[in-house]
N, C-alpha and C positions, 0 to 999 in steps of 0.2 A: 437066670441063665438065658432066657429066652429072649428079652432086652442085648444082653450081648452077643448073640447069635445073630441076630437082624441088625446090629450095631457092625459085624464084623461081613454082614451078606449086602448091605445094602449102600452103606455109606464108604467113601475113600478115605483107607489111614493114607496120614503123611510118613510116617515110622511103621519101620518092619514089629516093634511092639510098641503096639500107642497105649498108653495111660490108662487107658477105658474107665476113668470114673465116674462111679453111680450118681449121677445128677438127679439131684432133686431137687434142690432149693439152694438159694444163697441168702446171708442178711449177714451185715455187719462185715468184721473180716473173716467172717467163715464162709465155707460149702459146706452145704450140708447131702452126705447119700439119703441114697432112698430107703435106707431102714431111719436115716434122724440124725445119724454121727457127723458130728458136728468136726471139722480138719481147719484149723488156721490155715488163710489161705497165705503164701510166702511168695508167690509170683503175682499174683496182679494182676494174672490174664497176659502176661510179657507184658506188660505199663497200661493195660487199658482200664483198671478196676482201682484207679489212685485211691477216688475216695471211698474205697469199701462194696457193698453191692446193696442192693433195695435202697437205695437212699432217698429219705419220704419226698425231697425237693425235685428230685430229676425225677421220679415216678407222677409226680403230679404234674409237673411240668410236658410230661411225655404224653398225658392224659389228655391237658388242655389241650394243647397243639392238634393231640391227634381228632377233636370236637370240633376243631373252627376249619382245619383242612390238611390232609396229606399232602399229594403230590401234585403239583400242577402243570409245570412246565420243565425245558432243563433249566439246569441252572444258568442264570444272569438272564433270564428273560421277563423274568416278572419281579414287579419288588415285591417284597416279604417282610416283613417286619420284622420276624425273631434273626433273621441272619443279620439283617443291617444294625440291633442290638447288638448280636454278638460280635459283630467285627468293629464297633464303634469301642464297646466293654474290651477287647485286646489291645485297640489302638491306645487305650487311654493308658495301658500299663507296659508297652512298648516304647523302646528307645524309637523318635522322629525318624522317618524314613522307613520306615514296618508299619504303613497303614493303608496298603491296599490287601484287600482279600480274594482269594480264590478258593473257594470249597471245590473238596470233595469228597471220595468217600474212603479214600485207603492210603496206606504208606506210599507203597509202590506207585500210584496213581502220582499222587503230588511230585516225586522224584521224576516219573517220564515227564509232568508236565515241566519241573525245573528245566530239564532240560531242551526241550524246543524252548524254552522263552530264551534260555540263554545263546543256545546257538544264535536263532532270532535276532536278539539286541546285540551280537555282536558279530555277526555273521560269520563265525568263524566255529568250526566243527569240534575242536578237539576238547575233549573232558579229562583234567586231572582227579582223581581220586585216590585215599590214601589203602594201603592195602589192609585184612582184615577186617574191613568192611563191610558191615549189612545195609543195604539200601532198599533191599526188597526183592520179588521174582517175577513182576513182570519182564520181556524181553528187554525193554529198556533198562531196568532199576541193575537185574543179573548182568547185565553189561559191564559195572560196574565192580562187579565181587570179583576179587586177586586169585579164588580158588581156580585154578585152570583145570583140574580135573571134573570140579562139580558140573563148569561151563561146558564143555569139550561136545557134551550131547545136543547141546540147543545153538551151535556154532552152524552159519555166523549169524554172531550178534555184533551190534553197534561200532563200527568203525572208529580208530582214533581214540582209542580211551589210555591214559596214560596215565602208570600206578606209582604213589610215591611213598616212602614210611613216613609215619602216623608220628608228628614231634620231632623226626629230624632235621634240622635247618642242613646241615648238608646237600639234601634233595629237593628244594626249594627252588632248584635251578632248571628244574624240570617243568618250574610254569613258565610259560613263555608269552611271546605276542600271538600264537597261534592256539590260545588255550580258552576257550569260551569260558571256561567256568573251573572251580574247583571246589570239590562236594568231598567235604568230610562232617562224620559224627563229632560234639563237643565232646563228649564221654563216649568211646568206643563201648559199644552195647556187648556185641557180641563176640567181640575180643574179652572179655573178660576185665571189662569197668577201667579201662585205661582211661589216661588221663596223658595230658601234655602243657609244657611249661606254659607260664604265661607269656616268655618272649619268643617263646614258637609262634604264637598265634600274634602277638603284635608282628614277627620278621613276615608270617602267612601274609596278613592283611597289609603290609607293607607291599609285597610282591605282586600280590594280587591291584593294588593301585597302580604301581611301575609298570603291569605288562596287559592292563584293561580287563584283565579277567575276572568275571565276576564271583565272590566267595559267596557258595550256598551252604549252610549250615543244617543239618538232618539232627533235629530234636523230635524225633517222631519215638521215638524210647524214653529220651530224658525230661522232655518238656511237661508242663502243667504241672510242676510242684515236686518233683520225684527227685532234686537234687537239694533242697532247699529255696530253689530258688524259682520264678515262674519259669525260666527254663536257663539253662544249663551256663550259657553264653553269657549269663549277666550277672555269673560271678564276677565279672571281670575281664571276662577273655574278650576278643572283638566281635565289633558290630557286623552279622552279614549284608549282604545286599540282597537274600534270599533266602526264609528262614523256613525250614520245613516242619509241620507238627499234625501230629495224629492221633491214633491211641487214646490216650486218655481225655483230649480234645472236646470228647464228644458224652462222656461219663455213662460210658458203657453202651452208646448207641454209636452205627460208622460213624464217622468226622474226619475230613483231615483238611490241612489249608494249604497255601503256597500265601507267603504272606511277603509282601515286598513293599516299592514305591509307586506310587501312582504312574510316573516316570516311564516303570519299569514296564510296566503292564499296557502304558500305550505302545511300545514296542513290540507287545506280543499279539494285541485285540483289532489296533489301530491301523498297524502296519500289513498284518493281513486278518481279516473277519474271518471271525468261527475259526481260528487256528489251532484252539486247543476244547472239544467241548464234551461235558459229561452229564447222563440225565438226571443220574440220583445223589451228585456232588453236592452239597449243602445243603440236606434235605431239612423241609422244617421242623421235624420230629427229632432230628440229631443235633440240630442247632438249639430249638428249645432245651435241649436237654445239656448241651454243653455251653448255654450261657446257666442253667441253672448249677451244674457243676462248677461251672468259674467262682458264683457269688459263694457258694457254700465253701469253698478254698480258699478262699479269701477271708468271707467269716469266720469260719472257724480257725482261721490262723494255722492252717493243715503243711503250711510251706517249712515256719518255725517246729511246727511239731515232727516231722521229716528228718529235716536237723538235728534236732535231740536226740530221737529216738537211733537214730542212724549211729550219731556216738556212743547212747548206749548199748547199743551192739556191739558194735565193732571192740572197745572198752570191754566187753564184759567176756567175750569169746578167748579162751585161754589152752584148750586143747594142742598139742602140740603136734599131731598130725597137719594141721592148718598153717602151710608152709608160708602163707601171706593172705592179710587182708586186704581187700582193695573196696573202698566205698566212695562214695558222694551221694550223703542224704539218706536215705535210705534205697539206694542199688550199690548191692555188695555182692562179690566176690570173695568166694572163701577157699583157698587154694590148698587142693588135697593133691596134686601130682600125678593122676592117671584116673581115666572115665571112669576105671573098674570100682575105686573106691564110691567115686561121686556115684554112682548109681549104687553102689551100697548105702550111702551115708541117707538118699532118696527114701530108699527104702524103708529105712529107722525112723528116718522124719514120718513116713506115712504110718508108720508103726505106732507112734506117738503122737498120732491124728494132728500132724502137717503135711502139705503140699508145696514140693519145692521141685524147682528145676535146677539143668545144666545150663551151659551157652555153648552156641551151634560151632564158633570158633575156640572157644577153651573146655572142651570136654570134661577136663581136671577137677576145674572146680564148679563146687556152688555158687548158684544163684539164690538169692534172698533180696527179698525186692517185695515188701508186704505191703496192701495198702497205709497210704499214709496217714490213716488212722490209727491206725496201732496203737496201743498203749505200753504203758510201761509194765503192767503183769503179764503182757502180751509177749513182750521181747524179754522180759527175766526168762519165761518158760522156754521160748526156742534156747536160752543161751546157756540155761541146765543141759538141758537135750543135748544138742551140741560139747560142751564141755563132758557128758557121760559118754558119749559113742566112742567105739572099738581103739583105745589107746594101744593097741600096738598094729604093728601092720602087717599083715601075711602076705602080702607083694614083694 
């Protein structure tokens, strides 16, 4: 009690009732409280814990790094070894034209920096983006969220932002020659795991060529493995010219990057110095730590296993309160109809020592989104649990 009294006098909730779970430990895909109870973890940290927690490669890795040296300068001034590793290690499993890097250290961060580069390289102000959108809360990134009640108090923000829906080619006519850029998620995070045709996104990148506007792509949720895929866009869908990634990035340490063309980046560095700079952006303790997450994703074959295990969920989930599944890989969406349930349904999961959340735009339903370690006695037991909770409905 006395932990959660100083938990609630000292520290900022973001929510009028925050979670307050007893931390003690993590290993594997559990959290463990501070009496030892062990809770599957079903969110990930929102995408940062892809590969589980304590993982003995990114701990030793975090070790060495932090033996030969922390911090030194800001970033892009000194060379570093582990960073030019890790961006040599993404360049090599990236589509050509996604091989310069820019660290740093948060979602929001890389999305303001998207945009000065994009203005930048095209001197032209105006941002489309699609609505339902999470891009982040810095002043810049909240520019871009369609909620105009949530914005309304930190108004004005960023000038020129123009919203379009998310897979309609009808609206497509809203990018223009006056549009720098257009920033959408591959998998709508916080909408509730939507998804969009494939010839949405070939007419997107179509238009996006016809009217010089640059396509930025925000995989900073779905990237690093959590679709099946190393990020989301190479199922198939189009190549950006600006790919955003965070979160899991870094395996469990900050990380995030703006990963583009060489091309691109003299436009933003060359054309005016120090245009965009950050101190603790690529730090060597988060880089070592997410070129060690990269290889272990990769060995372990954590992408395919994502896949699987994602089907087996979705496949095994038969409750009929659950008005619709929505997945890619393992991030699903489990649609109950109204928060009031979802925050019940939460609560049986913690009942039955899991930890799940909601999403910020689809209250309705569950989130499950486990690391992608998971096994398959892992996801039989969520899909009991689930298939047992409250079949009828008092709503």
């Amino acid at each position: 009690m006395l932990l959660r009294r100083q938990f609630l006098t000292y520290l900022a909730q973001t929510s009028e009732i925050p979670q307050g779970f007893d931390m003690g430990r993590a290993e594997g895909n559990y959290l463990f409280d501070m009496q030892g109870r062990a809770y599957l973890d079903l969110s990930s940290g929102f995408g940062v814990s892809n590969l589980g927690h304590s993982v003995p490669e990114v701990l030793d890795a975090i070790a060495s790094q932090s033996r030969e040296y922390l911090h030194t300068n800001v970033y892009g001034e000194h060379l570093q070894k582990v960073q030019i590793q890790l961006a040599e290690r993404l360049a090599d499993l990236l589509p050509a034209g996604l091989d310069a890097f820019y660290f740093l250290s948060s979602g929001s961060e890389v999305v303001d920096a998207a945009i000065k580069l994009a203005r930048l390289a095209t001197g032209r102000a105006e941002i489309a983006v699609c609505r339902n959108a999470y891009h982040g809360s810095t002043l810049g990134a909240e520019s871009l969220r369609s909620d105009e009640n949530h914005k309304a108090p930190f108004l004005p923000l960023l000038p020129g932002v123009r919203f379009l829906s998310f897979g309609d080619p009808c609206e497509l006519d809203r990018i223009g020659p006056q549009t720098a850029a257009v920033f959408s998620e591959v998998v709508q995070a916080e909408a509730g795991v939507r998804t969009a045709e494939s010839t949405w996104w070939k007419d997107l990148r179509k238009r996006c060529d016809q009217t010089g506007s640059l396509l930025v792509l925000d995989e900073i949720q779905t990237g690093m493995g959590r679709t099946g895929k190393l990020f989301a866009f190479m199922h198939g869908e189009s190549v950006p010219d600006i790919l955003l990634a965070g979160k899991a990035l870094g395996a469990g340490m900050p990380l995030s990057a703006m990963i583009t063309s060489q091309a691109l980046f003299r436009q933003l560095f060359r054309t005016l110095p120090l245009a965009h700079l950050t101190t603790f952006g690529g730090h060597p303790v988060s880089c070592a730590a997410g070129l060690a997450g990269l290889n272990v994703l990769l060995r372990d074959d954590l992408m395919e296993n994502a896949r699987k295990m994602g089907e087996r969920l979705a496949s095994g989930i038969s409750n009929p309160q659950v008005r619709e599944l929505r997945h890619c890989g393992l991030f699903m969406a489990a649609e109950l109809g109204n928060a009031q349930k979802t925050m019940r349904w939460i609560a049986e999961l913690f009942k039955g020592h899991m930890l799940a959340e909601s999403f910020l735009f689809d209250p309705g339903s569950l989130r499950i989104a486990p690391p992608l370690t998971i096994r398959d006695v892992e996801v039989d037991r969520v899909v009991h649990l689930l298939n047992h909770l409250e079949l009828r409905d008092p709503l």
